[in-house]
PDB file of N, CA, C and O in Angstrom:
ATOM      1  N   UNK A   1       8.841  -0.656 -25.139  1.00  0.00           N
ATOM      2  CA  UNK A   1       7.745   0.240 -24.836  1.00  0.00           C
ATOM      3  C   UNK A   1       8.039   0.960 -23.523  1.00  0.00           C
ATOM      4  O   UNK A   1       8.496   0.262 -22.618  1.00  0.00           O
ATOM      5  N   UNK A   2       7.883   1.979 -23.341  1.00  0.00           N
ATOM      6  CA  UNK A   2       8.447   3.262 -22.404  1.00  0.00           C
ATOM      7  C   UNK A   2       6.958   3.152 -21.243  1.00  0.00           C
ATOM      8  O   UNK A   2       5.821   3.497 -21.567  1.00  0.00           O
ATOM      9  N   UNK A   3       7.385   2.548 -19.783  1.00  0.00           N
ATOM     10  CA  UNK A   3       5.806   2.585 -19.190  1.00  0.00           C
ATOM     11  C   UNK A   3       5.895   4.209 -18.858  1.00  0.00           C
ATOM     12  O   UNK A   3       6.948   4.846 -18.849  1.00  0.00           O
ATOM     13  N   UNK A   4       4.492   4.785 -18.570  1.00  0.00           N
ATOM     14  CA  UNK A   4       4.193   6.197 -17.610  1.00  0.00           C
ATOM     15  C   UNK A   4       3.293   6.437 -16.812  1.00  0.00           C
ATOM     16  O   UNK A   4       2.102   6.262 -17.069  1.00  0.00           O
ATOM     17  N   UNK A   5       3.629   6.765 -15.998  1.00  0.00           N
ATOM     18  CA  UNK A   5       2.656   6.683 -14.607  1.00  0.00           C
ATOM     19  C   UNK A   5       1.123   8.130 -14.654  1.00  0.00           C
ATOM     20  O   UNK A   5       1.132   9.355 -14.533  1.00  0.00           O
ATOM     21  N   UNK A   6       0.457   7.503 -14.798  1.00  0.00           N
ATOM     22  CA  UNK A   6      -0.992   8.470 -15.241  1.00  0.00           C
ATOM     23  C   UNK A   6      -1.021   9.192 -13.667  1.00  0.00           C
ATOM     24  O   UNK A   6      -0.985   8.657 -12.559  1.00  0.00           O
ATOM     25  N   UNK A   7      -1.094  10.533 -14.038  1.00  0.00           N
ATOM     26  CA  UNK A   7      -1.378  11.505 -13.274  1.00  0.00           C
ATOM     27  C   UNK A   7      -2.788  10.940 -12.101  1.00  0.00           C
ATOM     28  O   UNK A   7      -3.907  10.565 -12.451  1.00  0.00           O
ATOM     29  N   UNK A   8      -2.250  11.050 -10.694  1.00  0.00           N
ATOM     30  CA  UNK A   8      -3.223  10.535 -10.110  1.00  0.00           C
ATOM     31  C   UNK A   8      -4.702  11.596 -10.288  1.00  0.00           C
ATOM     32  O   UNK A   8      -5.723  10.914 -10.367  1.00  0.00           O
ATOM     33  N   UNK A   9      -4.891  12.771 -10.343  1.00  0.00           N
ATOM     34  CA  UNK A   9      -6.117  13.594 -10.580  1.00  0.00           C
ATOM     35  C   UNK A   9      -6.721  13.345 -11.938  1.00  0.00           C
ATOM     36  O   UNK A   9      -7.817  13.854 -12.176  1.00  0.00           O
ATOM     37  N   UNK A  10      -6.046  12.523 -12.964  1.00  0.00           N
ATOM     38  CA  UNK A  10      -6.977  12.041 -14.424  1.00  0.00           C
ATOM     39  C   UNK A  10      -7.130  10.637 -14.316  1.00  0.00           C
ATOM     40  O   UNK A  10      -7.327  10.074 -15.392  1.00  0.00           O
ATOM     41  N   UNK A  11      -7.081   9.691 -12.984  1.00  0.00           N
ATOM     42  CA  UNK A  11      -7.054   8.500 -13.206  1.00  0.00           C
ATOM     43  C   UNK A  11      -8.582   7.893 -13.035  1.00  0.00           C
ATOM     44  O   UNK A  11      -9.046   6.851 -13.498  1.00  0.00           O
ATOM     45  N   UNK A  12      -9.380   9.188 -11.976  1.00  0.00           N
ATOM     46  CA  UNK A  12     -10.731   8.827 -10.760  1.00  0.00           C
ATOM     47  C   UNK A  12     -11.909   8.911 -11.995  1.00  0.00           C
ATOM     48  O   UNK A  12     -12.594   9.926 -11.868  1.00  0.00           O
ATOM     49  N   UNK A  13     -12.150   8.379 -12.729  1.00  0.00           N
ATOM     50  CA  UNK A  13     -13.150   8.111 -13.946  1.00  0.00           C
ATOM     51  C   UNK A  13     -14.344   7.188 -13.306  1.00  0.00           C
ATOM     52  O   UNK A  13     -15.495   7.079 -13.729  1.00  0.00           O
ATOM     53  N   UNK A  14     -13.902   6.718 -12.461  1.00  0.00           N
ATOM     54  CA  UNK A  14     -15.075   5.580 -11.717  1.00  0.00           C
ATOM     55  C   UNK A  14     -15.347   6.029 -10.340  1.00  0.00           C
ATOM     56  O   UNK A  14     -14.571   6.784  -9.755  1.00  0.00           O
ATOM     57  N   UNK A  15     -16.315   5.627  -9.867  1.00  0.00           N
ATOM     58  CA  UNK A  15     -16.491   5.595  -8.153  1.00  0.00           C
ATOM     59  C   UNK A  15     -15.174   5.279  -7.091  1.00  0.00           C
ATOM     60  O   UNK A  15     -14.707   5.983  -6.196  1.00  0.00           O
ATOM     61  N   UNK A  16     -14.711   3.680  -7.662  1.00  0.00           N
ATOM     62  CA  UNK A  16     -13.809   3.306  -6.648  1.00  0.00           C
ATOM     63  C   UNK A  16     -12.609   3.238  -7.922  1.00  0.00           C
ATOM     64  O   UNK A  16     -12.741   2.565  -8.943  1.00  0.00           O
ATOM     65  N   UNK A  17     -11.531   4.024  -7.621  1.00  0.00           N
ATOM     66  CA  UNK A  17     -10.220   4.543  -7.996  1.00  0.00           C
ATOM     67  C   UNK A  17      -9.203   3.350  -7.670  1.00  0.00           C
ATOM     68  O   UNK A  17      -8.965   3.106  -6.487  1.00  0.00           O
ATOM     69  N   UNK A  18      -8.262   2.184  -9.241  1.00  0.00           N
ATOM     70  CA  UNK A  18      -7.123   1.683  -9.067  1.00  0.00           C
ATOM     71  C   UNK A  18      -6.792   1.726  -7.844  1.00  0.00           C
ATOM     72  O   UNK A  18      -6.941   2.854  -7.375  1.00  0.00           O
ATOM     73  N   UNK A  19      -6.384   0.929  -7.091  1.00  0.00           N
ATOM     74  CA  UNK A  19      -6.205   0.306  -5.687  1.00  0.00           C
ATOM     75  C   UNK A  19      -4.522   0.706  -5.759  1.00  0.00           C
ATOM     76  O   UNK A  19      -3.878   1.172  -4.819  1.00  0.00           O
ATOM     77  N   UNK A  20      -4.195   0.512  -6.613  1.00  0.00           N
ATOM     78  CA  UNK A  20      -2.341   0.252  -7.348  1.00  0.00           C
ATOM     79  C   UNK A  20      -2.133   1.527  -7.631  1.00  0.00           C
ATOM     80  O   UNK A  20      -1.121   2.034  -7.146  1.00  0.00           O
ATOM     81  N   UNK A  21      -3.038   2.377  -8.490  1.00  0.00           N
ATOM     82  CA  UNK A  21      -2.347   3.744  -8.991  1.00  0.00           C
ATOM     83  C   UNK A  21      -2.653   4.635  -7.908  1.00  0.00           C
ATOM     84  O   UNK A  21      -2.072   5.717  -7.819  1.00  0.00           O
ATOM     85  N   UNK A  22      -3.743   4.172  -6.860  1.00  0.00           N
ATOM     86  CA  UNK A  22      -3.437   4.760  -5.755  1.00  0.00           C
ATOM     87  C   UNK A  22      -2.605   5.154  -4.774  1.00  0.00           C
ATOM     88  O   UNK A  22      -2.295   6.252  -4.314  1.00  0.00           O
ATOM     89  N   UNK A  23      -2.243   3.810  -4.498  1.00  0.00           N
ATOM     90  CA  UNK A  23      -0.817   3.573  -4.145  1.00  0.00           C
ATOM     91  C   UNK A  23       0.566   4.170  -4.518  1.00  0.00           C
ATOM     92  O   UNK A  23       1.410   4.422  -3.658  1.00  0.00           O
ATOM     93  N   UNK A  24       0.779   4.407  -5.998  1.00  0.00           N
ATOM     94  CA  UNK A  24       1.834   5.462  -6.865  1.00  0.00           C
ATOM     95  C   UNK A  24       1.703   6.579  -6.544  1.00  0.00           C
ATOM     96  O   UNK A  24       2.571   7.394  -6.232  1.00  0.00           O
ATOM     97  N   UNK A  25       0.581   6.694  -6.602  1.00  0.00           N
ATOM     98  CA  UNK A  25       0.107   8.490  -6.559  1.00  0.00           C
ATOM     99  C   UNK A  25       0.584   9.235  -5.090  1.00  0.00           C
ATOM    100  O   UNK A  25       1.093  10.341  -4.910  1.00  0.00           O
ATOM    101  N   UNK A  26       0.219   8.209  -4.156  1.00  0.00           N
ATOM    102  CA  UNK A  26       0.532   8.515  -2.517  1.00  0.00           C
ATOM    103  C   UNK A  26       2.149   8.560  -2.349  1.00  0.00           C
ATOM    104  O   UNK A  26       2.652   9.077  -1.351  1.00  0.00           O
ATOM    105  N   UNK A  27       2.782   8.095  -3.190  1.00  0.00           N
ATOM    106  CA  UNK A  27       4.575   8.061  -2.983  1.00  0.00           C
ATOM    107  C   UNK A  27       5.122   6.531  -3.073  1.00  0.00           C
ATOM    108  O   UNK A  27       6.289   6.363  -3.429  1.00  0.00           O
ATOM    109  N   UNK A  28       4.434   5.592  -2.809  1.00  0.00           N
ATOM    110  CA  UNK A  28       4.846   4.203  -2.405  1.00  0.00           C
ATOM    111  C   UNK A  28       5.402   3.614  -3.818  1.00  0.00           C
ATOM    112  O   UNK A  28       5.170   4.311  -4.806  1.00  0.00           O
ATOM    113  N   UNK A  29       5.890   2.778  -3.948  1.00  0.00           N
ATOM    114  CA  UNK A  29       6.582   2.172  -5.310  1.00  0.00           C
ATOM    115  C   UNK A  29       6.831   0.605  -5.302  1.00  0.00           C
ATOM    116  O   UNK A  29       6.700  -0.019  -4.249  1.00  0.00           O
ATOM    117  N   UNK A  30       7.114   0.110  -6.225  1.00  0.00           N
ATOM    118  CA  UNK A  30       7.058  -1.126  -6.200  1.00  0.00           C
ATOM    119  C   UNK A  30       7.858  -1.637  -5.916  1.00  0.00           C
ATOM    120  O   UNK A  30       8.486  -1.744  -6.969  1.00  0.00           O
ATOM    121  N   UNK A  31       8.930  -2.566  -4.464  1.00  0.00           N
ATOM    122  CA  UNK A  31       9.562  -2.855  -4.353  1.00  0.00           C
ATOM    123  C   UNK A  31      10.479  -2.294  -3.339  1.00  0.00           C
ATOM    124  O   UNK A  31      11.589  -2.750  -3.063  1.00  0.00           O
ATOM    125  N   UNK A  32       9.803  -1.065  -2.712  1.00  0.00           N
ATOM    126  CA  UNK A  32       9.386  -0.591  -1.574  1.00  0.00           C
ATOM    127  C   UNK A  32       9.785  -1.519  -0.484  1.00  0.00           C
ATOM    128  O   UNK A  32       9.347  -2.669  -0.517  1.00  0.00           O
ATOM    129  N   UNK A  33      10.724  -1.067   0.665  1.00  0.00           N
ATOM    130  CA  UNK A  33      10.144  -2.140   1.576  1.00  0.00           C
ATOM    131  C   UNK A  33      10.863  -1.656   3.018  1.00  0.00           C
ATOM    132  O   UNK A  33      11.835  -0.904   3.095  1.00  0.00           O
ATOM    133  N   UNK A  34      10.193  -2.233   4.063  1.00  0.00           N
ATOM    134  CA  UNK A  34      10.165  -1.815   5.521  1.00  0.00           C
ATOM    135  C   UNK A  34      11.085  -2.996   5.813  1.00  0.00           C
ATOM    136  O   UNK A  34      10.507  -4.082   5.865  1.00  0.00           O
ATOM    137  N   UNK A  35      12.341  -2.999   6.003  1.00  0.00           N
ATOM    138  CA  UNK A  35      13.339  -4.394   7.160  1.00  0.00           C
ATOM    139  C   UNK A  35      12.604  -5.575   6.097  1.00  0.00           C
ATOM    140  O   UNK A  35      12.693  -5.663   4.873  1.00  0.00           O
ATOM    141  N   UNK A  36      11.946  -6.320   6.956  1.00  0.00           N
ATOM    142  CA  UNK A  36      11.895  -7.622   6.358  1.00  0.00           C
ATOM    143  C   UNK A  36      10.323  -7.643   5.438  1.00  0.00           C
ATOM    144  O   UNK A  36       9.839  -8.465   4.660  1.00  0.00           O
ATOM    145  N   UNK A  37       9.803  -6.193   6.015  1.00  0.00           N
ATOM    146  CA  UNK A  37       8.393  -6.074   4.855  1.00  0.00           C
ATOM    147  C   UNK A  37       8.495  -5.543   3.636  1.00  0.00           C
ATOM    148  O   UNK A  37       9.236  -4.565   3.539  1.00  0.00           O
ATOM    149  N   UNK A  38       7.661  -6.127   2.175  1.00  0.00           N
ATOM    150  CA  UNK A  38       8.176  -5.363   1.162  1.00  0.00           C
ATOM    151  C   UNK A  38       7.063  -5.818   0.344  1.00  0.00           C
ATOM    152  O   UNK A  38       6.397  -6.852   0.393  1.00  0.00           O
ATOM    153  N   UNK A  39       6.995  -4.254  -0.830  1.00  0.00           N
ATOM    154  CA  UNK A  39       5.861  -4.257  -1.817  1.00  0.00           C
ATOM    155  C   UNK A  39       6.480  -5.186  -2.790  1.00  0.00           C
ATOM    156  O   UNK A  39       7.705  -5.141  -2.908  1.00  0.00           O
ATOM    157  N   UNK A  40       5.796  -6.023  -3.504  1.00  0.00           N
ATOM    158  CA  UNK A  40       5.879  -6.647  -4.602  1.00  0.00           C
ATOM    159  C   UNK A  40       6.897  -5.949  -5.654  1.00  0.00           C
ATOM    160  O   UNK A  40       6.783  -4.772  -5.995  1.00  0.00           O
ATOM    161  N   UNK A  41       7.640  -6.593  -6.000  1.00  0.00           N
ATOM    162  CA  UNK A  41       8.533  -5.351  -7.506  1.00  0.00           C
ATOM    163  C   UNK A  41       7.853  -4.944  -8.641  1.00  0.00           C
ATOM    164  O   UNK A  41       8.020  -4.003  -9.418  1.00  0.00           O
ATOM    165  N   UNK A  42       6.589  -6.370  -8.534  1.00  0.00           N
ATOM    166  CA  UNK A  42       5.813  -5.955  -9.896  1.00  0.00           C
ATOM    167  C   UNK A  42       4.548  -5.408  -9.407  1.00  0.00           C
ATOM    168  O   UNK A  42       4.180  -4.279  -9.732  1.00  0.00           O
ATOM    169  N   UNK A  43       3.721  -6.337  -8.469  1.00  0.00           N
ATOM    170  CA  UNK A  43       2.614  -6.066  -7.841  1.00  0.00           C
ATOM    171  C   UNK A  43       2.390  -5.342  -6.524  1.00  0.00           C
ATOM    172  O   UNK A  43       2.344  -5.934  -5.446  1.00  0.00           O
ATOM    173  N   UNK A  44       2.248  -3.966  -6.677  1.00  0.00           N
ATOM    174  CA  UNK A  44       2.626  -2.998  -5.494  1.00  0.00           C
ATOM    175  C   UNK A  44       1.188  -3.411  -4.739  1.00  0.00           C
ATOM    176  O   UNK A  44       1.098  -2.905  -3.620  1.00  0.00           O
ATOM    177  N   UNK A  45       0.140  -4.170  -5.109  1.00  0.00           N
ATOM    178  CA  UNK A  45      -0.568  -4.286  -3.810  1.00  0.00           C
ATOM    179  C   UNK A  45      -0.328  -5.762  -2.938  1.00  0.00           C
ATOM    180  O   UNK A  45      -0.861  -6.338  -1.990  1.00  0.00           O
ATOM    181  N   UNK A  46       0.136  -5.855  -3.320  1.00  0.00           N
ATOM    182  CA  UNK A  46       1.015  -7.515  -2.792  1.00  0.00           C
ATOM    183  C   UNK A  46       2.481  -7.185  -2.103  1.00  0.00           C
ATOM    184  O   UNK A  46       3.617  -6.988  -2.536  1.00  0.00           O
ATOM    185  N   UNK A  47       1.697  -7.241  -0.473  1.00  0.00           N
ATOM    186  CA  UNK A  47       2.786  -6.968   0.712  1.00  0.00           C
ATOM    187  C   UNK A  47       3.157  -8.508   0.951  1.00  0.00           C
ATOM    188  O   UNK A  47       2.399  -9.453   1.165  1.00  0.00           O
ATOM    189  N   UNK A  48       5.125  -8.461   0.807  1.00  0.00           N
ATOM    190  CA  UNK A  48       5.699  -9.877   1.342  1.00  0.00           C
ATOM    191  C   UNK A  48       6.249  -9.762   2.551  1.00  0.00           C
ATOM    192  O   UNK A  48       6.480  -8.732   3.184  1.00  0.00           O
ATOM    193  N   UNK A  49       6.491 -11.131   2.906  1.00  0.00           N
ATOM    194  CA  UNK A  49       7.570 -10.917   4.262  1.00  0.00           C
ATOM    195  C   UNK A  49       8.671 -11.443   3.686  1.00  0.00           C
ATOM    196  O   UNK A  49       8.737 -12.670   3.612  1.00  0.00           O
ATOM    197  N   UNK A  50       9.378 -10.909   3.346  1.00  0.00           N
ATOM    198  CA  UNK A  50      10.890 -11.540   2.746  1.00  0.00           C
ATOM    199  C   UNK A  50      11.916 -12.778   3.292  1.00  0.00           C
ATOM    200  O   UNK A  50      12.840 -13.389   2.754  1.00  0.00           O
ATOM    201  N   UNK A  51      11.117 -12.852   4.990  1.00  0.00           N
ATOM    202  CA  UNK A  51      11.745 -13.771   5.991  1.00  0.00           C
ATOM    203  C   UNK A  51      11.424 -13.898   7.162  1.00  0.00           C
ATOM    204  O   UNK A  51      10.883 -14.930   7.558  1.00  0.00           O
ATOM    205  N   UNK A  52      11.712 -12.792   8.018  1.00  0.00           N
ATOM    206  CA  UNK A  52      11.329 -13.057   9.438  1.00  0.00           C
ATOM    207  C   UNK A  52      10.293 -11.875  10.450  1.00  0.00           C
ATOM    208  O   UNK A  52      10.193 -11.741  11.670  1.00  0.00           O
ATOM    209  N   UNK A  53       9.630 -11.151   9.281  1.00  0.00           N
ATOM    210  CA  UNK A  53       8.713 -10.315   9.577  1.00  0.00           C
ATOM    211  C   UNK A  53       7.818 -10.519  10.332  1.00  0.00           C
ATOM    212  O   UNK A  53       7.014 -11.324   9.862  1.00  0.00           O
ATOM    213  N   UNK A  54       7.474 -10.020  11.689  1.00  0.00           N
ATOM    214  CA  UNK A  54       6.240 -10.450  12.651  1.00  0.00           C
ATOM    215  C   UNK A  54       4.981 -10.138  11.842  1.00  0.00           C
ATOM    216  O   UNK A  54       4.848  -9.365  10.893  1.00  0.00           O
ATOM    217  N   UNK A  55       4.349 -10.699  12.272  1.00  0.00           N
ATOM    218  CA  UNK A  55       2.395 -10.154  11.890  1.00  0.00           C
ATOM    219  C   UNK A  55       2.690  -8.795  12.084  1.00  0.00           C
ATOM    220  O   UNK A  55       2.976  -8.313  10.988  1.00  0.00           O
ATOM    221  N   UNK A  56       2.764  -7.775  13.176  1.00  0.00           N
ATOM    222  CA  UNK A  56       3.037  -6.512  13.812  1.00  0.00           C
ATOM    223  C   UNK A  56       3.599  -5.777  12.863  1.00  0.00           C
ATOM    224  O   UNK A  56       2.988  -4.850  12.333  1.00  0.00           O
ATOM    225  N   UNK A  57       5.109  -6.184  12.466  1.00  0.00           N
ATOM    226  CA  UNK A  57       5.228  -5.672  11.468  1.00  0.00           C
ATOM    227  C   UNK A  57       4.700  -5.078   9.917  1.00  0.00           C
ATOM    228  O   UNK A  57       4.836  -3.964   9.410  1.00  0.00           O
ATOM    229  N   UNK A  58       3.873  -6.657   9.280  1.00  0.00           N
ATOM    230  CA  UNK A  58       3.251  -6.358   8.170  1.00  0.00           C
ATOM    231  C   UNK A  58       2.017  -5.473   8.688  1.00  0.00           C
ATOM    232  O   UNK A  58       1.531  -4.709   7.854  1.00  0.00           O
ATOM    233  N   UNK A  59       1.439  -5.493  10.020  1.00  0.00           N
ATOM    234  CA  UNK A  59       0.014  -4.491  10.711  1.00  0.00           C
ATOM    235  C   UNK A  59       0.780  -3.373  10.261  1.00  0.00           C
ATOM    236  O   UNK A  59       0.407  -2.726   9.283  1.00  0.00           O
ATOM    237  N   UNK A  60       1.670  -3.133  10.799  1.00  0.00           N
ATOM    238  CA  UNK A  60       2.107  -1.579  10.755  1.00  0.00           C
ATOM    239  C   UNK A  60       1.921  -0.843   9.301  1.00  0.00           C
ATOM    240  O   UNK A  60       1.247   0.153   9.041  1.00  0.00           O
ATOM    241  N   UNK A  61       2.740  -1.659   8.427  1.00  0.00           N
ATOM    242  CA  UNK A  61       3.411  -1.238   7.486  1.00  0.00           C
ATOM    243  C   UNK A  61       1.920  -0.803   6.494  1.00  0.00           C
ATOM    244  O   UNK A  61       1.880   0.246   5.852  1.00  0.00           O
ATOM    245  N   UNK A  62       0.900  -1.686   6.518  1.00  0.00           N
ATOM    246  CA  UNK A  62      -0.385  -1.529   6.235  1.00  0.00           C
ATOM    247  C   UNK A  62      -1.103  -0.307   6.925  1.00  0.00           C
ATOM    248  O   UNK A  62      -1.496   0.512   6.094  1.00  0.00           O
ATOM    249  N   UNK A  63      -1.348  -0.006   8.113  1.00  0.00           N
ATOM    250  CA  UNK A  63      -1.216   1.007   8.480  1.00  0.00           C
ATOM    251  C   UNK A  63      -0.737   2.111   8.107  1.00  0.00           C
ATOM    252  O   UNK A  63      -1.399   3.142   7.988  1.00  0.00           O
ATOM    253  N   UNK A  64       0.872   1.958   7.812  1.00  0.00           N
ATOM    254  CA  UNK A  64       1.485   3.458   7.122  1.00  0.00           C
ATOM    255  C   UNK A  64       0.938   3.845   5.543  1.00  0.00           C
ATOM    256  O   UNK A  64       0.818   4.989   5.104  1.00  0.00           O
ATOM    257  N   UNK A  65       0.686   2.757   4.922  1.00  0.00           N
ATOM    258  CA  UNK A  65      -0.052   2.446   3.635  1.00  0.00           C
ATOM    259  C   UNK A  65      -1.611   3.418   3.841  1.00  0.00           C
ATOM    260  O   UNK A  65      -1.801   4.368   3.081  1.00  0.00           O
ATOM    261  N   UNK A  66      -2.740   3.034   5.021  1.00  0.00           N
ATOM    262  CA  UNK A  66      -3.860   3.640   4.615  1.00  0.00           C
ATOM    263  C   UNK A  66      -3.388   5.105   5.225  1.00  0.00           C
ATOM    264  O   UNK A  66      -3.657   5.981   4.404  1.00  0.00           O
ATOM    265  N   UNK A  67      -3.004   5.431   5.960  1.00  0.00           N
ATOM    266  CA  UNK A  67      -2.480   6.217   7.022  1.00  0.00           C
ATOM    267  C   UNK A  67      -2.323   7.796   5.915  1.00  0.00           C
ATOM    268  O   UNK A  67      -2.812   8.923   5.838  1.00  0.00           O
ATOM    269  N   UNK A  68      -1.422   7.028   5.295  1.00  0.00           N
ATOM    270  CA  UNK A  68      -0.530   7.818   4.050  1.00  0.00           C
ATOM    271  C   UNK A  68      -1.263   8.387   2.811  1.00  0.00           C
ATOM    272  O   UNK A  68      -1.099   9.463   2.237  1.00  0.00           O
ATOM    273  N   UNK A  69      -2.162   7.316   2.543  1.00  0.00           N
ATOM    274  CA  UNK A  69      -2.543   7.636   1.043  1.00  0.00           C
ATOM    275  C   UNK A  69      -4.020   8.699   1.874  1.00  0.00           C
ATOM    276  O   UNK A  69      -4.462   9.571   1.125  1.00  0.00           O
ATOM    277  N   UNK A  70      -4.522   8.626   2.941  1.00  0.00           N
ATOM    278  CA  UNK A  70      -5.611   9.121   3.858  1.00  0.00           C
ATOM    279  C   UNK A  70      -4.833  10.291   3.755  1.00  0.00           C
ATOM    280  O   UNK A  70      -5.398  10.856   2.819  1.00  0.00           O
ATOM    281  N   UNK A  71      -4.081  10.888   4.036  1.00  0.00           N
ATOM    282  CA  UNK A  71      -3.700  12.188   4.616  1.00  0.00           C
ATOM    283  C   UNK A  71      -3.410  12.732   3.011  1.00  0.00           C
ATOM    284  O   UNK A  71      -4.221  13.549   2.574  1.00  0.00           O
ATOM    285  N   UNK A  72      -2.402  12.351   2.217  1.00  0.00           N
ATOM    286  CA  UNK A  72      -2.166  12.713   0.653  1.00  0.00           C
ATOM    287  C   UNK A  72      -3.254  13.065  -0.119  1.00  0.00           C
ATOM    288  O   UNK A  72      -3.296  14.127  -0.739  1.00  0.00           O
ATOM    289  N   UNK A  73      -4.274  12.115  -0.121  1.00  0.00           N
ATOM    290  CA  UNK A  73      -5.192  12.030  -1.436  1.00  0.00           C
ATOM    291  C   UNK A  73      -6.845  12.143  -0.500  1.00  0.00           C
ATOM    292  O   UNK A  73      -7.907  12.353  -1.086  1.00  0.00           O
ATOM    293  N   UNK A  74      -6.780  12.036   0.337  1.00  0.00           N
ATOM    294  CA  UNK A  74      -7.859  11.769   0.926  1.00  0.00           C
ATOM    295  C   UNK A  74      -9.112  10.866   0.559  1.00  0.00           C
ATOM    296  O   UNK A  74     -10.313  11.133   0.510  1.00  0.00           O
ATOM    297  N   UNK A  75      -8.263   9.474   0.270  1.00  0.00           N
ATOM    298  CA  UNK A  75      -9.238   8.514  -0.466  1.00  0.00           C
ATOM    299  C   UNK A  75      -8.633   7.239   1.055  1.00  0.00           C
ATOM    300  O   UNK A  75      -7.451   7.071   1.357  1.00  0.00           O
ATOM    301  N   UNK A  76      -9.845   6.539   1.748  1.00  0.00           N
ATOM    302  CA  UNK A  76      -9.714   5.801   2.504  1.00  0.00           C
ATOM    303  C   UNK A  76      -9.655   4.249   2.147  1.00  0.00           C
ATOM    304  O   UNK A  76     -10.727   3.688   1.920  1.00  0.00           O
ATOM    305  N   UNK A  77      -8.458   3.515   2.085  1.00  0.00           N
ATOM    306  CA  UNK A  77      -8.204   2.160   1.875  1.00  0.00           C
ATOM    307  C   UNK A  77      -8.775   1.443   2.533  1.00  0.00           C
ATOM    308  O   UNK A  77      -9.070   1.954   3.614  1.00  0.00           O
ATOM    309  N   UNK A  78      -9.170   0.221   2.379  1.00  0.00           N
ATOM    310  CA  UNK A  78      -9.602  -0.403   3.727  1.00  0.00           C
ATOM    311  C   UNK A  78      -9.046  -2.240   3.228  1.00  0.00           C
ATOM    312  O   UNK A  78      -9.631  -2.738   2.266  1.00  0.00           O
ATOM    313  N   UNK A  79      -7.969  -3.057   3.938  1.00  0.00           N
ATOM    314  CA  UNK A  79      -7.709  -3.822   3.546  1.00  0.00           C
ATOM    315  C   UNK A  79      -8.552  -5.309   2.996  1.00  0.00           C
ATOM    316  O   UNK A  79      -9.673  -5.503   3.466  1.00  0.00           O
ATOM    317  N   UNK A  80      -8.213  -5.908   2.411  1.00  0.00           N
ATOM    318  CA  UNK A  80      -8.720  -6.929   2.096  1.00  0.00           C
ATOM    319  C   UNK A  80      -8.621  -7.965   2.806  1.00  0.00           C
ATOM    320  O   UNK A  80      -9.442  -8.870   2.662  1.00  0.00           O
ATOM    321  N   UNK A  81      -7.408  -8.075   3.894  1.00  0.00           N
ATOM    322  CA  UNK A  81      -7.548  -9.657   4.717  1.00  0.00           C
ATOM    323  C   UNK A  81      -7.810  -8.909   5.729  1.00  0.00           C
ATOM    324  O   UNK A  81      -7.597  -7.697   5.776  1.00  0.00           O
ATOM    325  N   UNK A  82      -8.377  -9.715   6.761  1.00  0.00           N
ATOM    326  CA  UNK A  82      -8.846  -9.417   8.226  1.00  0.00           C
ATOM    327  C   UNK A  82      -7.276  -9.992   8.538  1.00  0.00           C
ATOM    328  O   UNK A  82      -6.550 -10.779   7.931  1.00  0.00           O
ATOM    329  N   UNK A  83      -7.093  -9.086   9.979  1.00  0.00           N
ATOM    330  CA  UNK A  83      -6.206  -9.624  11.029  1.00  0.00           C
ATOM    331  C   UNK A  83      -6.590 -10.245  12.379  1.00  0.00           C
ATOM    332  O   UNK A  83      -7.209  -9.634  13.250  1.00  0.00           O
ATOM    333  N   UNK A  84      -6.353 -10.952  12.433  1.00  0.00           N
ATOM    334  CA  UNK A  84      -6.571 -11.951  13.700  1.00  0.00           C
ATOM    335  C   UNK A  84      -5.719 -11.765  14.486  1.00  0.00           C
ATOM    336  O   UNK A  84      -4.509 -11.958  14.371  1.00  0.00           O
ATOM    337  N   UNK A  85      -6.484 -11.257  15.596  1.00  0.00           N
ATOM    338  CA  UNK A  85      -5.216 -11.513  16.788  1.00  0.00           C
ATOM    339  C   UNK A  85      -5.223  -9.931  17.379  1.00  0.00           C
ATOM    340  O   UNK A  85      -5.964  -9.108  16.841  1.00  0.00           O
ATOM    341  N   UNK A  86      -4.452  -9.592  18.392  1.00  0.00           N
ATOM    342  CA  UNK A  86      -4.130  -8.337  19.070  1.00  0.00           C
ATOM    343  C   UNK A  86      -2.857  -7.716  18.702  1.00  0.00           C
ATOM    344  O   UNK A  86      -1.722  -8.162  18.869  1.00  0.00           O
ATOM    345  N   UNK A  87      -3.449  -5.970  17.865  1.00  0.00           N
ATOM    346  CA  UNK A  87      -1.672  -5.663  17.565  1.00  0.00           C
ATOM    347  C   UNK A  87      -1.994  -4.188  18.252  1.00  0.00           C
ATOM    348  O   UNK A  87      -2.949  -3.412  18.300  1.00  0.00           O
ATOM    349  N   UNK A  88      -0.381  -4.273  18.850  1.00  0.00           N
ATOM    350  CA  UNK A  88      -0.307  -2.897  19.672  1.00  0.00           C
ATOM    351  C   UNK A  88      -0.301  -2.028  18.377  1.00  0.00           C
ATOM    352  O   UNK A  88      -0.216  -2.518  17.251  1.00  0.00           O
ATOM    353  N   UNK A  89      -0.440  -0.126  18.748  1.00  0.00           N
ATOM    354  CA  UNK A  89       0.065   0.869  17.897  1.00  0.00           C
ATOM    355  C   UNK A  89       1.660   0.920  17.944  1.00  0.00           C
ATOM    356  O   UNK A  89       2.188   0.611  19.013  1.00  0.00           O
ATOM    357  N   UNK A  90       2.175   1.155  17.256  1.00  0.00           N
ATOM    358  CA  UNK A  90       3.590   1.512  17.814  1.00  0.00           C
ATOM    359  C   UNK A  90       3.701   3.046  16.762  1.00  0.00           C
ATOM    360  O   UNK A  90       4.700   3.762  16.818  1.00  0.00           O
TER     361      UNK A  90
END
C-alpha cells in the first residue's frame, strides 16, 4: 500500500488540527534529527535523545518545532510536558 501525505489546507476539518500532520505540513519529517535530538522514524511527535542530549538541547529543538510551524502555518503548538528547571535562549 503506497502511504500519501494529505495536503495540509484539506486536513483542518476540526477545531484542533493532527498534532503529526501538522508537523509534515511545517517541513519536519520523521526521523529528523538535531546531533543527539531526533523525531521518532515512525512517531514524528515523539522527540528522543539518542544518547547524550542535554535538557537544553531537547528545549531548543522544541522550540524550533513551535517556532516553525508558528511562522509557516500560523497554528500555535503548545507542548505537552512541562519543563522544569532554567533554560537559556540560544
Amino acid at each position: 500500500m503506497k502511504k500519501q501525505l494529505v495536503p495540509y489546507d484539506t486536513c483542518w476539518d476540526t477545531e484542533l488540527p493532527n498534532a503529526a500532520l501538522v508537523l509534515l505540513a511545517a517541513g519536519f519529517s520523521r526521523g529528523q534529527s538535531w546531533g543527539a535530538v531526533k523525531l521518532h522514524d515512525k512517531h514524528v511527535l515523539k522527540i528522543q535523545n539518542t544518547g547524550d542530549a542535554t535538557a537544553q538541547q531537547i528545549y531548543d529543538v522544541v522550540r524550533e518545532i513551535v517556532s516553525t510551524v508558528e511562522s509557516k502555518l500560523n497554528i500555535h503548538l503548545e507542548a505537552e510536558v512541562k519543563f522544569v528547571g532554567e533554560f537559556g535562549v540560544s
